[in-house]
C-alpha positions as CSV (number, residue, x, y, z in Angstrom):
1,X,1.8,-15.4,14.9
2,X,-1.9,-15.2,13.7
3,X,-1.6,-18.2,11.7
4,X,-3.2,-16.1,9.0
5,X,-1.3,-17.9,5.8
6,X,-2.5,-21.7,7.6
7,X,-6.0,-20.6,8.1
8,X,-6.4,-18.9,4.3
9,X,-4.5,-22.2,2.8
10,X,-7.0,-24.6,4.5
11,X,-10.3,-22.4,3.7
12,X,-9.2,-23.0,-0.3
13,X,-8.6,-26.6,0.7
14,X,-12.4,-27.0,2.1
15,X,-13.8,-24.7,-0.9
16,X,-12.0,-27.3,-3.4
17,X,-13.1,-30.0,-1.2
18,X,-16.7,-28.9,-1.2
19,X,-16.4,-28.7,-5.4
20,X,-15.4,-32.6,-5.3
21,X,-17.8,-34.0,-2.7
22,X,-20.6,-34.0,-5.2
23,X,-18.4,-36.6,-7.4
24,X,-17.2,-38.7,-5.0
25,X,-21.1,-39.4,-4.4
26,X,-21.8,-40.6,-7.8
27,X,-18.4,-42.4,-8.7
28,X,-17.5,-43.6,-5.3
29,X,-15.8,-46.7,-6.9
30,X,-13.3,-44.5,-8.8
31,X,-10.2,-44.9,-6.7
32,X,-8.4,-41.4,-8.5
33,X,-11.4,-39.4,-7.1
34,X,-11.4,-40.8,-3.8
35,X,-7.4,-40.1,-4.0
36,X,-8.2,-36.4,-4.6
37,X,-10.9,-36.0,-2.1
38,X,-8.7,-37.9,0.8
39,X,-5.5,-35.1,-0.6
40,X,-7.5,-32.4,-0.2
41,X,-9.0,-33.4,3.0
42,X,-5.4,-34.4,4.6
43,X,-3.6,-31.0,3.2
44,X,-6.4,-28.8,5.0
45,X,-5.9,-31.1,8.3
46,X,-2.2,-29.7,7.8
47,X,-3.0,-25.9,7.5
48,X,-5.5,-26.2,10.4
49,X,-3.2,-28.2,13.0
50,X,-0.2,-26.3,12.5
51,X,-1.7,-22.7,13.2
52,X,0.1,-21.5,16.5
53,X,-3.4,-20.4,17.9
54,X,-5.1,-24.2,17.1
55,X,-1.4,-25.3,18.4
56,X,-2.1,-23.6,21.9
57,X,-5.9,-24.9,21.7
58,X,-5.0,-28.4,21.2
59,X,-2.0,-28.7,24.1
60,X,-4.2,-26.4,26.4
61,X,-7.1,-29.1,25.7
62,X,-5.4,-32.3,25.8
63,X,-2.9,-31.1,29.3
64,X,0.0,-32.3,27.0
65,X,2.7,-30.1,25.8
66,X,3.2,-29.9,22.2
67,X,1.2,-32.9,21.5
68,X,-0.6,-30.9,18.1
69,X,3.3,-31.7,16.5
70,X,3.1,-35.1,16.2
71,X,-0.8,-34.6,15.4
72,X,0.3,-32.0,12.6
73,X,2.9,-34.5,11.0
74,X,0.7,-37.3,11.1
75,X,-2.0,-35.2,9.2
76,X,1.4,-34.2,6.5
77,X,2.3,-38.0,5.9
78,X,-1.3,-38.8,5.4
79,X,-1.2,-36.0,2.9
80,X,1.9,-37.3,1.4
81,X,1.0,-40.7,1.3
82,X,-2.3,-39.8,-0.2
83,X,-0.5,-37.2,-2.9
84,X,1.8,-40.7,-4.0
85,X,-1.5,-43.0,-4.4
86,X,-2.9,-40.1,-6.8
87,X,-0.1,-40.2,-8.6
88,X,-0.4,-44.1,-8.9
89,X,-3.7,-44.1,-10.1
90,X,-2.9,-41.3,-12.9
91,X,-0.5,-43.9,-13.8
92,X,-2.4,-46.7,-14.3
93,X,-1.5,-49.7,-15.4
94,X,-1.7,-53.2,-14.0
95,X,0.4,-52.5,-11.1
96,X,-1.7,-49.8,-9.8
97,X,-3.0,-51.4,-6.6
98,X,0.3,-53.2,-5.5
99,X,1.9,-49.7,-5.8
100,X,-0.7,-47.5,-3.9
101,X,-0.7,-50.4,-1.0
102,X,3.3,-50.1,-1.1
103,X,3.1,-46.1,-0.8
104,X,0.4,-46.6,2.0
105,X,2.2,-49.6,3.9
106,X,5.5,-47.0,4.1
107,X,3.6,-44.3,5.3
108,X,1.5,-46.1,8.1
109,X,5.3,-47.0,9.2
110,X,5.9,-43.9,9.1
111,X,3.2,-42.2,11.3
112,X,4.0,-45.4,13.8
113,X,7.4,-43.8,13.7
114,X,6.5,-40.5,14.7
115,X,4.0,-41.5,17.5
116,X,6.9,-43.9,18.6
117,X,9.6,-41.3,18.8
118,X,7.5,-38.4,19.8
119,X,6.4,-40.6,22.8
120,X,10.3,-41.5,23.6
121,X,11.4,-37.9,23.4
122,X,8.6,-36.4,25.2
123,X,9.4,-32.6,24.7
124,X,8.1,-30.9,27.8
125,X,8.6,-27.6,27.1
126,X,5.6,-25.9,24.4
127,X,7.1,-24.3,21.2
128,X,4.2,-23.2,19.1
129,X,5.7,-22.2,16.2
130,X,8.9,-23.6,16.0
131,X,8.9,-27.0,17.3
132,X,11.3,-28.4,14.9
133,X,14.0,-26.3,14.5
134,X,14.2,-26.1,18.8
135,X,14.0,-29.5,19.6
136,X,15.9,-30.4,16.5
137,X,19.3,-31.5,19.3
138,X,17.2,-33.2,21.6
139,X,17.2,-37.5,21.4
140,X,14.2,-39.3,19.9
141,X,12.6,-35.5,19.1
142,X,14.9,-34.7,16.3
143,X,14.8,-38.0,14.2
144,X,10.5,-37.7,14.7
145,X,11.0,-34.7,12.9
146,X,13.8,-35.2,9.9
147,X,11.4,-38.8,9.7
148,X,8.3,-37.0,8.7
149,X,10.2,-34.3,6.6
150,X,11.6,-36.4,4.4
151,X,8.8,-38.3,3.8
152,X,7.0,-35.2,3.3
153,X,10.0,-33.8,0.8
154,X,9.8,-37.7,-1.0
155,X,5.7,-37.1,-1.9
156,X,6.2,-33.8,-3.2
157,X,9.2,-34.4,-5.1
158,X,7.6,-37.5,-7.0
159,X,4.3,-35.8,-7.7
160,X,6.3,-32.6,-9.4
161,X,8.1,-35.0,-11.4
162,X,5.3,-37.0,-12.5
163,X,2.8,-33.8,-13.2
164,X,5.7,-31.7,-15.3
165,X,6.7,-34.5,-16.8
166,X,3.0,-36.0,-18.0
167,X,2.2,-32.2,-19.2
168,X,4.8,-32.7,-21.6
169,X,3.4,-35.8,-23.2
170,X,1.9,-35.7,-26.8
171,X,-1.9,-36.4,-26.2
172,X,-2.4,-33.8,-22.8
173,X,-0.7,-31.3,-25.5
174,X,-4.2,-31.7,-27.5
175,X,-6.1,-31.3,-23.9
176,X,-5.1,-27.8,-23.0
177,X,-7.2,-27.6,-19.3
178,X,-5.4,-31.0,-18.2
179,X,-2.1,-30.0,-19.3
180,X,-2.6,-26.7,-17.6
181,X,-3.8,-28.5,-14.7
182,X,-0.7,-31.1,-14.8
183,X,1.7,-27.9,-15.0
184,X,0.0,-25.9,-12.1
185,X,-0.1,-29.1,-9.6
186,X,4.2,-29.8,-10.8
187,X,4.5,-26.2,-9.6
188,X,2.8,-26.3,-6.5
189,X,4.3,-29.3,-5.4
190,X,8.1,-28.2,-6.4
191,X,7.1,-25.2,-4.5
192,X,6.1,-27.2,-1.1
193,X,9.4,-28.8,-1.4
194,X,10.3,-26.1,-0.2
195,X,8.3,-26.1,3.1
196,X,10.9,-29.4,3.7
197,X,14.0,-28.1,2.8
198,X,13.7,-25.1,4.3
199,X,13.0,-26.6,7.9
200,X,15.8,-29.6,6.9
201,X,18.3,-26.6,6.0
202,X,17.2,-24.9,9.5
203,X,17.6,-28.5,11.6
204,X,21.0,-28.8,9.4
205,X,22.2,-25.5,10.6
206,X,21.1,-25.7,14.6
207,X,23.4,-29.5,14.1
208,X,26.2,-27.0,13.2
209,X,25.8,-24.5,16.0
210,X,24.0,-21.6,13.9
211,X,20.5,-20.5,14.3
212,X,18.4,-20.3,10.9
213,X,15.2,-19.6,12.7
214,X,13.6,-17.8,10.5
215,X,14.2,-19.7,7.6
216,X,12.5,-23.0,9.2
217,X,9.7,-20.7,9.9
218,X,8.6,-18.0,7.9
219,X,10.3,-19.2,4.4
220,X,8.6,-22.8,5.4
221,X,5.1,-21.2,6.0
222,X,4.9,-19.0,2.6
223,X,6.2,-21.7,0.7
224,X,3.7,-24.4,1.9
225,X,1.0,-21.6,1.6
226,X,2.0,-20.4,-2.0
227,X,2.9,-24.2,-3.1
228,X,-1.1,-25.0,-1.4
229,X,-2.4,-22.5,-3.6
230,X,-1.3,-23.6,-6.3
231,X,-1.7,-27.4,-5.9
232,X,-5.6,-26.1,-5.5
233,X,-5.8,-24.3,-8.1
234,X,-4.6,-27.3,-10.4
235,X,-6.8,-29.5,-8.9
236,X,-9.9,-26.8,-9.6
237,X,-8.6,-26.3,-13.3
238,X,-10.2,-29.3,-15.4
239,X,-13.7,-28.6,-13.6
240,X,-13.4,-25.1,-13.7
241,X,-12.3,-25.7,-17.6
242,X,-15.1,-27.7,-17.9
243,X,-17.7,-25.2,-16.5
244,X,-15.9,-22.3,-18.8
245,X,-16.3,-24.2,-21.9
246,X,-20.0,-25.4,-21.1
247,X,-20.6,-21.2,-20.9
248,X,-19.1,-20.9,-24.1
249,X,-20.5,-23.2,-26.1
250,X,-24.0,-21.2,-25.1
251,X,-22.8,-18.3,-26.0
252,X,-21.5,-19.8,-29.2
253,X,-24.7,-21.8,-29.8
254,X,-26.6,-18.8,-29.8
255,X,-27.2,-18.4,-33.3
256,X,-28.4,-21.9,-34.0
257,X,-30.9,-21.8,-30.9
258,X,-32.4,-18.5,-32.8
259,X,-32.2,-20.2,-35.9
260,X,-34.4,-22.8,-34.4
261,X,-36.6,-20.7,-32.3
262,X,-40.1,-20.9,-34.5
263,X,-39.9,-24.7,-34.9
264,X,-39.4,-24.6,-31.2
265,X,-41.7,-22.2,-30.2
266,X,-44.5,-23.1,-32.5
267,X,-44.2,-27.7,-31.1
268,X,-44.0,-26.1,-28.0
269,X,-39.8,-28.0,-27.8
270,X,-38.3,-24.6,-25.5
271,X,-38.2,-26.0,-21.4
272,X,-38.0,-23.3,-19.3
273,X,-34.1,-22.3,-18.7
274,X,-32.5,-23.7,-15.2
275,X,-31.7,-21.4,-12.7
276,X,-27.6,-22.5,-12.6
277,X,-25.4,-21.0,-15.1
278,X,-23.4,-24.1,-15.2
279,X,-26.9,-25.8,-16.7
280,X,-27.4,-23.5,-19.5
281,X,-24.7,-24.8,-21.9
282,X,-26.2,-28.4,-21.5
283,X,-29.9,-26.5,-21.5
284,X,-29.1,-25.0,-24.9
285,X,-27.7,-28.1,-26.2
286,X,-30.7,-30.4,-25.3
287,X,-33.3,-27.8,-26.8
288,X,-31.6,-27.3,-30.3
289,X,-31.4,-31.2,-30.7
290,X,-35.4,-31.7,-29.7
291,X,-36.0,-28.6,-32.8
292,X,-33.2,-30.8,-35.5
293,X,-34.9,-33.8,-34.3
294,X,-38.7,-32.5,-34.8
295,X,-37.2,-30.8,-38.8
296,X,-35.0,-34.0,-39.5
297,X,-37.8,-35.7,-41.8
298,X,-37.1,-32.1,-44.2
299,X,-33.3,-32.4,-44.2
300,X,-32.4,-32.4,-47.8
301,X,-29.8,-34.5,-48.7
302,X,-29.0,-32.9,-52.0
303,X,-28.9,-29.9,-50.8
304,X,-26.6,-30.7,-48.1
305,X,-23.8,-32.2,-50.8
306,X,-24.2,-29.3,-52.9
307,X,-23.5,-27.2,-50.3
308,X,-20.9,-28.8,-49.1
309,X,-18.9,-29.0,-52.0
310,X,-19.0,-26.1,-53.3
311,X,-18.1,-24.7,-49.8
312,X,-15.1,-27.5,-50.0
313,X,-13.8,-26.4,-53.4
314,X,-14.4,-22.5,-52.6
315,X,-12.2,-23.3,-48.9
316,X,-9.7,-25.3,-51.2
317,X,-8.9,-22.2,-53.9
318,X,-8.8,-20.0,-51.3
319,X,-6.6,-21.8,-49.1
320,X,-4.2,-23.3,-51.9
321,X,-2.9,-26.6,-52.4
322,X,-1.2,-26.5,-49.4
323,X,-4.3,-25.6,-47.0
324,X,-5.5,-27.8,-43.7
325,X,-7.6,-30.4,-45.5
326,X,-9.1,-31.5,-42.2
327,X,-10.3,-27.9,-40.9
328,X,-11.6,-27.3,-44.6
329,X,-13.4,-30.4,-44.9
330,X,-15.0,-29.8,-40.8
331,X,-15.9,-25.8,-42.5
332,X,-17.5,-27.4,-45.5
333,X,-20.0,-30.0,-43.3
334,X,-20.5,-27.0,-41.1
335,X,-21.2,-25.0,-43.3
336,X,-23.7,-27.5,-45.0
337,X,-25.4,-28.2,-42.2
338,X,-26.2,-24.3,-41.5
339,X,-28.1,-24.4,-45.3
340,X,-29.4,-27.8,-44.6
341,X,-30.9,-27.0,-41.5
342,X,-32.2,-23.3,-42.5
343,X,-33.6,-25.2,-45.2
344,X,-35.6,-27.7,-43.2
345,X,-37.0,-25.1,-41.0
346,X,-38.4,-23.3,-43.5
347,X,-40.2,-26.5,-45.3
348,X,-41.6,-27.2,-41.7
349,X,-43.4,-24.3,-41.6
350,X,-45.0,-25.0,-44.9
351,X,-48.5,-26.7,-43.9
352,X,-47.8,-28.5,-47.6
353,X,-44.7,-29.5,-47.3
354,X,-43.9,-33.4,-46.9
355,X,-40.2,-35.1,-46.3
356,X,-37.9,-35.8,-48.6
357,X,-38.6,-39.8,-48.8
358,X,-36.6,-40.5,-51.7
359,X,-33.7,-39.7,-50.4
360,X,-31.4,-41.8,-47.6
361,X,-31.9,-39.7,-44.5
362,X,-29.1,-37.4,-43.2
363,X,-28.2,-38.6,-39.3
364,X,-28.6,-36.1,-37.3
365,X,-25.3,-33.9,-35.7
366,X,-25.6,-34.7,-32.2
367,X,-22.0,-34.2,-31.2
368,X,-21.7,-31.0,-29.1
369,X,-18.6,-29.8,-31.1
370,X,-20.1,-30.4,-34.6
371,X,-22.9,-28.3,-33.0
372,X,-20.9,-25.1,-32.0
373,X,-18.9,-25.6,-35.9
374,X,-22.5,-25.4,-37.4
375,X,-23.5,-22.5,-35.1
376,X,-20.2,-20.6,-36.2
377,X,-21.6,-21.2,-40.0
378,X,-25.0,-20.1,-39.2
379,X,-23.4,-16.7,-37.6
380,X,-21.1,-16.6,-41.1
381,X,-24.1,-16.6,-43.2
382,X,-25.7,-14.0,-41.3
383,X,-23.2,-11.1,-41.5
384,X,-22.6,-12.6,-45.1
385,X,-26.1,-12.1,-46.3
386,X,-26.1,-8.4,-44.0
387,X,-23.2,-7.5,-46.1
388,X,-24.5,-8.4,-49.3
389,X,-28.3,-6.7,-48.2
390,X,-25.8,-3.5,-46.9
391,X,-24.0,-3.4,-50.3
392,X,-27.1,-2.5,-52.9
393,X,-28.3,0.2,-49.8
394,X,-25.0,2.2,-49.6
395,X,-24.5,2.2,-53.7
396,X,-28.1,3.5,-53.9
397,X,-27.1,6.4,-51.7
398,X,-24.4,7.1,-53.6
């Protein structure tokens, strides 16, 4: 075998891993990141050893037959063992270190227990590919091997449990890239049960007489690869979530930035953009508050409660009585906020124009969600007025 499935599920392992170094440098202290990093390492450890063509490197190397299975469980029941402490720490609670140092104790006995009774059994003869299943009748070999796979089957049964069951909780319902990323790792990790049972149903059936070779090793190998990919792929969700709704929000922000642009351009506020794309929704955020903070002395305060409740009882008689009085309300301030602001920029362009000092100053929107509601208004009262400037123009034709 090429080892083809271990050598993919490990290169997805190091590009995740490389994604969470750069946090584990700034928030070393955090024990759920270090959890993650120490998971991610561990799992490639387990794709990398257990490749047949790393198998035959490491026995030709060391001169001792088969020595890269007890090297390739130990790296599993580190992974294991690190999978349960992340799942501890996403607990919380005041029991959190007492529990992780139970989960770690168990699994130090149990990597004792394998170089014990790997050491006992000393399999002479080299089976690259499937060690397990043909050793799984010999003394001191076999119980090695159903040790480390149900410890293995133990971690990924509690962490599916725990991650399906958290993605069904109330407040991850209102955080759709963590319950997303809860549901992916539940599925992975189910899935990579099946890497255990399958090589525990192979064991099972070479006790009995039968031979089930290929289920211990090419059903075990695609679902350890699949359940990898997976488990990867949750743990990438929340940053790549993250990343995807930065880009968003500066595409969304668009119309605000341009709103802003000759206060900007004119104080000399616009820095140059950063080369990452990951910076620009940060980039765009920054620049629009330096313009609202350099107009904020012209925000005019009747003007904004005008605005916003005529826009409130306009949402209201549209909407009826039985409406969403919290998404009409966050319209209304939006849409205030887009008058206010066009407002302000105009009066700073006005040489004559002094603030409104007898009013009590509006605060200035600074939260990046009220931003991207007030950027939606400025966008609605574009294509409004277009419409109404289009309207006149095609009766005129007529």
């Amino acid at each position: 075998m090429s080892g083809a499935i271990n050598y993919l599920s490990c290169g997805l392992l190091w590009i995740a891993l490389l994604f969470r170094l750069p946090d584990l440098r700034r928030h070393w202290s955090e024990p759920s990141l270090r959890a993650i990093i120490a998971v991610l390492g561990f799992a490639s450890m387990c794709f990398l050893l257990g490749a047949p063509p790393t198998v035959a490197l490491i026995n030709s190397v060391t001169g001792t037959p088969n020595l890269a299975a007890p090297l390739t469980y130990g790296a599993i029941t580190a992974y294991s063992a690190s999978s349960l402490v992340l799942i501890a720490c996403w607990r919380g609670g005041p029991s959190i270190r007492r529990t992780a140092r139970n989960w770690i104790c168990s699994y130090a006995g149990v990597l004792i227990g394998i170089a014990v009774l790997f050491a006992a059994g000393n399999p002479a003869e080299e089976r690259r590919t499937d060690f397990d299943v043909y050793y799984a009748t010999t003394p001191w070999v076999a119980e090695m091997v159903v040790l480390y796979l149900v410890a293995h089957l133990t971690a990924a049964t509690v962490s599916a449990v725990w991650s399906l069951r958290w993605a069904r909780e109330p407040e991850v319902r209102r955080r759709p890239w963590l319950r997303a990323s809860l549901l992916t790792i539940g599925t992975g990790t189910a899935l990579s049960t099946g890497y255990s049972i399958s090589k525990l149903a192979a064991i099972a059936a070479r006790w009995s007489g039968q031979d089930w070779g290929t289920v211990g090793t090419s059903v075990s190998s695609l679902c350890a690869g699949l359940g990898a990919l997976l488990t990867v792929a949750g743990f990438l969700l929340p940053m790549a979530g993250h990343h995807l709704s930065a880009w968003a929000d500066f595409v969304r922000l668009a119309p605000l930035d341009a709103l802003l642009d000759p206060v900007l351009e004119d104080r000399a506020l616009r820095v140059d953009r950063p080369r990452s794309p990951l910076l620009w929704g940060t980039w765009r955020r920054s620049t629009i508050l330096n313009g609202l903070h350099e107009i904020e002395v012209f925000f005019d305060r009747a003007l904004y409660e005008q605005v916003h409740d005529a826009e409130l009882r306009r949402l209201r008689e549209t909407a009826g009585t039985g409406g969403p009085e919290d998404g009409a309300q966050g319209r209304a301030v939006a849409s205030a906020w887009a008058v206010t602001i066009r407002a302000a920029a105009r009066r700073s362009a006005q040489p004559s124009a002094g603030p409104f000092g007898d009013t009590v100053p509006l605060p200035l929107p600074r939260d990046p969600k009220a931003l991207v509601q007030i950027a939606d208004a400025v966008k609605r009262s574009e294509r409004r007025a277009r419409s109404l400037a289009a309207g006149p123009a095609r009766a005129g034709s007529l």
